[in-house]
N, C-alpha and C positions, 0 to 999 in steps of 0.2 A: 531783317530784324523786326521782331513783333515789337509793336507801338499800343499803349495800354493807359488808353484814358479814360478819367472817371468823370461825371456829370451828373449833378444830380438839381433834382425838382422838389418841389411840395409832391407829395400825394395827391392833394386836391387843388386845382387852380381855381379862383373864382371871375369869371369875365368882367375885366375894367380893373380889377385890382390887382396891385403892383403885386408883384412874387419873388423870391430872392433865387437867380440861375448862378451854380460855381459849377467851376469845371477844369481841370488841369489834366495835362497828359506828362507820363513821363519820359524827358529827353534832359539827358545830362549836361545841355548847356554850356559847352566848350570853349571858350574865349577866343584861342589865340594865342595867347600872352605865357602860356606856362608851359614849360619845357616835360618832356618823360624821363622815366629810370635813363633812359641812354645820352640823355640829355639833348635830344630831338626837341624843335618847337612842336608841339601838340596841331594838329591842326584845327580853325575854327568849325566847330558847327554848332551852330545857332538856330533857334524858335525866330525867324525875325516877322511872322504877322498872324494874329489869332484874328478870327471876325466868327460873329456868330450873326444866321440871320434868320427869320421868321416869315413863312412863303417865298423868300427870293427877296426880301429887302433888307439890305442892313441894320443890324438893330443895338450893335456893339463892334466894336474894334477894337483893336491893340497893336502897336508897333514895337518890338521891341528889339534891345541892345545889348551888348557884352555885361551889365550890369546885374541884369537879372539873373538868379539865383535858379538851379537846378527845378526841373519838374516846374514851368512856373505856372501860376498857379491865377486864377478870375474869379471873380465875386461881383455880380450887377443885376441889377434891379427891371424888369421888365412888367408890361401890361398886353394881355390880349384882352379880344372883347370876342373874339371865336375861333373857332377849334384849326389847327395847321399844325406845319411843320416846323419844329427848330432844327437848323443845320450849323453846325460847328464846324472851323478846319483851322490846322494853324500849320501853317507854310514856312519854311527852312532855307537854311545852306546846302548844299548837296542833293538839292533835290528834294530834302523832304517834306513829305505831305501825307498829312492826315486830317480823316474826316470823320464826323460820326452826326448820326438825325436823333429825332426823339419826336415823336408825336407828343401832340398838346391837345389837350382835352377842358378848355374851360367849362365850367357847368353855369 
């Protein structure tokens, strides 16, 4: 199953000042709780940990639960003060996992 997430940046970072990072992937978010056409329980699969970090150090997290709504979805506020890596992955039921980087370029 291809996995298709979007993340987006400023254009321009300025170093020391805060910048707005979103980022969501799309995964339909399954409960549990709701039956099929055959009236089979559905099985869970679940987003249950998003973490985004910059060089190797955590710089955001999220835990999440049966609550959250489809494709879900981050908006958070970051500072570098020089140039690295941002790494994104948000970890599953079933095994799944996905990752994606982005270089940073403060001026």
């Amino acid at each position: 199953m291809a996995v298709r997430a979007v993340i987006t940046l400023p254009p321009a970072v300025r170093a020391g000042e805060p910048f707005e990072v979103r980022a969501t992937v799309a995964h339909a978010m399954e409960t549990g709780y709701r039956s099929g056409d055959d009236g089979a329980r559905l099985a869970r699969d679940l987003v249950r940990r998003f973490e985004c970090r910059l060089d190797g150090e955590l710089v955001f997290a999220a835990d999440l639960f049966a609550a959250v709504s489809a494709n879900p979805y981050f908006a958070f506020w970051l500072r570098a003060e020089r140039p690295g890596e941002l790494s994104f992955a948000w970890r599953g039921d079933n095994g799944f996992e996905h990752r994606e980087v982005r270089a940073l370029s403060p001026t």
